[in-house]
Backbone bond lengths (Angstrom), bond angles and torsions (degrees), N, CA, C in turn:
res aa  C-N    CA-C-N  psi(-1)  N-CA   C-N-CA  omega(-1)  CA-C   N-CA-C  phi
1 X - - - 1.444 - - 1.523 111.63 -
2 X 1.719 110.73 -32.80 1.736 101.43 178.36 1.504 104.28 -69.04
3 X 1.205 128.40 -40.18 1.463 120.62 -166.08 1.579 93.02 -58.49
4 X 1.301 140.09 -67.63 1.097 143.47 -162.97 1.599 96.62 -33.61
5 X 1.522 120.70 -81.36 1.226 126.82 176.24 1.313 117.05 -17.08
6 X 1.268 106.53 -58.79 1.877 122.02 -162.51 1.790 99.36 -58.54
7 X 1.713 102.83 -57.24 1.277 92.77 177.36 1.545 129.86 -58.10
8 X 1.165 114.50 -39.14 1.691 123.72 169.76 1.319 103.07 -37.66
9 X 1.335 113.24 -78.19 1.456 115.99 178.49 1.646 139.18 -39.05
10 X 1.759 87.70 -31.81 1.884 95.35 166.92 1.117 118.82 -100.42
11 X 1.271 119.84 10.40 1.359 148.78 178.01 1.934 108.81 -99.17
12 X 1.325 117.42 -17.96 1.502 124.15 -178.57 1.789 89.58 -109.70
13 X 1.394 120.59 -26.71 0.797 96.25 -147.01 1.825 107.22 -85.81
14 X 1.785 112.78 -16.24 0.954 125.53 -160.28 2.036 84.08 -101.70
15 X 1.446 113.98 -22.70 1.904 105.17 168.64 1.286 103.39 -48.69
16 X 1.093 95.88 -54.39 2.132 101.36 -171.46 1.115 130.25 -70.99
17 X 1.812 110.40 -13.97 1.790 126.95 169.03 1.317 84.00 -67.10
18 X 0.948 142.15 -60.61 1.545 141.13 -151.55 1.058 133.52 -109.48
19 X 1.414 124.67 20.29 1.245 144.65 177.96 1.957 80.45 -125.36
20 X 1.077 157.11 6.64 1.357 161.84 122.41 1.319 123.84 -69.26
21 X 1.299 127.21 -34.25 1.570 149.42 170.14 1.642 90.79 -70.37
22 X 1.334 115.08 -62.85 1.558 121.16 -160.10 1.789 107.88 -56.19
23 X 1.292 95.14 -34.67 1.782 96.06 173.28 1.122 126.18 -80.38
24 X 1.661 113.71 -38.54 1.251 125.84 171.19 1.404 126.15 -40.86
25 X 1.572 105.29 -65.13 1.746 126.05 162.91 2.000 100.99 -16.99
26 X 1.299 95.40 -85.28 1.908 91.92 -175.63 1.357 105.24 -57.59
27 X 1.222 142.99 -30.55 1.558 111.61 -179.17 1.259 111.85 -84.59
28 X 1.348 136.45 -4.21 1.704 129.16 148.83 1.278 108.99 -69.64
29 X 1.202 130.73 33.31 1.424 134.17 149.94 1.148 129.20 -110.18
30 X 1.654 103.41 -6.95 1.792 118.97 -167.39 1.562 96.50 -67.02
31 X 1.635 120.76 -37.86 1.585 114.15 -170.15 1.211 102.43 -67.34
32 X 1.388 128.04 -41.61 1.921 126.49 -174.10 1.533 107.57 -49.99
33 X 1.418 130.46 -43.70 1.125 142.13 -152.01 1.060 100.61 -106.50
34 X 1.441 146.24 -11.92 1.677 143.12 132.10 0.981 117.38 -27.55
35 X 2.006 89.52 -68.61 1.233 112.87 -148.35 2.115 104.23 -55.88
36 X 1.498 103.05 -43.67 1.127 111.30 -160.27 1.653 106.49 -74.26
37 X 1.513 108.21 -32.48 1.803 105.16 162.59 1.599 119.86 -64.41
38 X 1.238 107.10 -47.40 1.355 116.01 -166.60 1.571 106.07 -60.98
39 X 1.312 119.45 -51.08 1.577 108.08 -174.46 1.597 103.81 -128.47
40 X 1.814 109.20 41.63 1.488 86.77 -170.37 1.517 156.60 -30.66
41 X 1.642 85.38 85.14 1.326 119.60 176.15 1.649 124.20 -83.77
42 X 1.127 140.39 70.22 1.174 147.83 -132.16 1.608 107.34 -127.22
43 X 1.187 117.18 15.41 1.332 140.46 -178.84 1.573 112.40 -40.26
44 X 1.538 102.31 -75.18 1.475 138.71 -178.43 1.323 126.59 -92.37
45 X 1.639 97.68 17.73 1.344 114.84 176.12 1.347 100.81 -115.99
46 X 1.878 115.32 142.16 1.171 132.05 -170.49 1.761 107.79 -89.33
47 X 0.819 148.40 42.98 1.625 132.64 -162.02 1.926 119.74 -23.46
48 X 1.264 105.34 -48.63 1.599 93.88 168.62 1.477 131.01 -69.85
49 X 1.649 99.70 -16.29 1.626 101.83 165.74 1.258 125.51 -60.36
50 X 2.175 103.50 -41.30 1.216 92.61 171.91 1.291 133.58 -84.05
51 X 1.121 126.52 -18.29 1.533 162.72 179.33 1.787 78.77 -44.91
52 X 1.459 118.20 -49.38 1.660 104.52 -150.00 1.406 85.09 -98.66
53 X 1.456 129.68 1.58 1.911 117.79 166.83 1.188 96.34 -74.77
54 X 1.339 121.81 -57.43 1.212 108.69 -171.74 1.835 132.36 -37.48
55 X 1.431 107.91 -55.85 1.422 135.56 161.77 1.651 92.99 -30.21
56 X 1.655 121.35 -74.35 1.183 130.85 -155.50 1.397 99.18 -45.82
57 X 1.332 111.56 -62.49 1.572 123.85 -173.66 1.275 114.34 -49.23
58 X 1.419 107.86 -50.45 1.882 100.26 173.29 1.596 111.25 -59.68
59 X 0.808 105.39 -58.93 2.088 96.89 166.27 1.156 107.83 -49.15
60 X 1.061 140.68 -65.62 1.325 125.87 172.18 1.394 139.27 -26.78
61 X 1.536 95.81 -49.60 1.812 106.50 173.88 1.759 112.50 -83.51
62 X 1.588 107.30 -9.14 1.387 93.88 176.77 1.700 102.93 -98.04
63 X 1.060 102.34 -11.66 1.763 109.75 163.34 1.525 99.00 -54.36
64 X 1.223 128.13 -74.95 1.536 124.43 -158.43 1.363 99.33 -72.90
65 X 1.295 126.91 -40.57 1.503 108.22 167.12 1.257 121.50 -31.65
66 X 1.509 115.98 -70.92 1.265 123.74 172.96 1.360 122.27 -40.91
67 X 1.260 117.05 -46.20 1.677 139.86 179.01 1.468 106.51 -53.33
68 X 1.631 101.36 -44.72 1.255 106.38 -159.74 1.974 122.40 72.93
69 X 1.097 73.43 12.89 1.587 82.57 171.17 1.455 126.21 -112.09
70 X 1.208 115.92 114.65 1.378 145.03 -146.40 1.821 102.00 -76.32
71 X 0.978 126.03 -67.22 1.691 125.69 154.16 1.254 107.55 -12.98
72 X 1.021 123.28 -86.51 1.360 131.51 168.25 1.194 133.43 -24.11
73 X 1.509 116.64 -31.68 1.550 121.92 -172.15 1.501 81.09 -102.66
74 X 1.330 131.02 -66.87 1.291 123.53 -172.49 1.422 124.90 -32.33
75 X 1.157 116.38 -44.99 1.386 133.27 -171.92 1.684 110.17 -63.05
76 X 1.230 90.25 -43.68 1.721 105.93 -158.75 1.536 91.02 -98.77
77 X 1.229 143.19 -13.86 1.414 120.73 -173.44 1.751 105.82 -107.09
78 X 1.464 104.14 -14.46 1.831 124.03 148.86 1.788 114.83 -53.06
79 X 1.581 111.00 -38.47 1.499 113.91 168.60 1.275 100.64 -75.48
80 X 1.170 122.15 -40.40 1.545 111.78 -163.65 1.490 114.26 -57.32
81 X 1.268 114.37 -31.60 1.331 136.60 -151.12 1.764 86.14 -87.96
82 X 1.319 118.15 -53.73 1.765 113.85 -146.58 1.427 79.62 -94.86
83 X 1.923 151.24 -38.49 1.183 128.37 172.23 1.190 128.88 -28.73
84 X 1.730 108.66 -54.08 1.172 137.54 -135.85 1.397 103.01 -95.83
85 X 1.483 107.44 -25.07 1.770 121.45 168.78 1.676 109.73 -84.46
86 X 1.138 97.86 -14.24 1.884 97.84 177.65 0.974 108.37 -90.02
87 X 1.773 129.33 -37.82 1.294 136.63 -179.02 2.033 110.40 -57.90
88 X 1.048 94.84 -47.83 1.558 121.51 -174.86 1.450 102.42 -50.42
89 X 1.710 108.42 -67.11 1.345 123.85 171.40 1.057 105.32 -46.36
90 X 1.557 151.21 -46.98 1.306 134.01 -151.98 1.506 104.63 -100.07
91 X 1.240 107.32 -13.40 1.614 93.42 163.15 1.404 130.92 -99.59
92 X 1.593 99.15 5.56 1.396 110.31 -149.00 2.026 80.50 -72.58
């Protein structure tokens, strides 16, 4: 019965590394999407790369839909949001 426990617990403990990782990921995008409003500077930016995050992310969030797993949608509909403002920005 302790092993059972032990695993549960390192089993919540690595949900919650990564349901922290999972949020993190899109807000290291907040500087790209400054960067690209603030001085649209769009040089060294790919547009079909992001064009295909975006894509990724919508699969992604209909993954956790489906999954029902909430990390997942959160994470990915946070990309959706900061892609979709970089994409915007770079054509703006």
């Amino acid at each position: 019965m302790k092993k059972k426990s032990t695993k549960m617990s390192k089993g919540k403990v690595i949900d919650g590394s990564m349901d922290v990782i999972g949020l993190i990921s899109p807000i290291m995008t907040i500087p790209q999407v400054v960067t690209v409003w603030t001085t649209t500077n769009t040089q060294a930016i790919s547009l079909p790369t992001w064009v295909t995050y975006i894509f990724i992310s919508f699969a992604w969030v209909i993954y956790g839909v489906y999954r029902k797993e909430a990390p997942i949608i959160a994470a990915n509909v946070l990309f959706l949001i900061l892609d979709t403002a970089l994409v915007i920005g770079m054509l703006k």
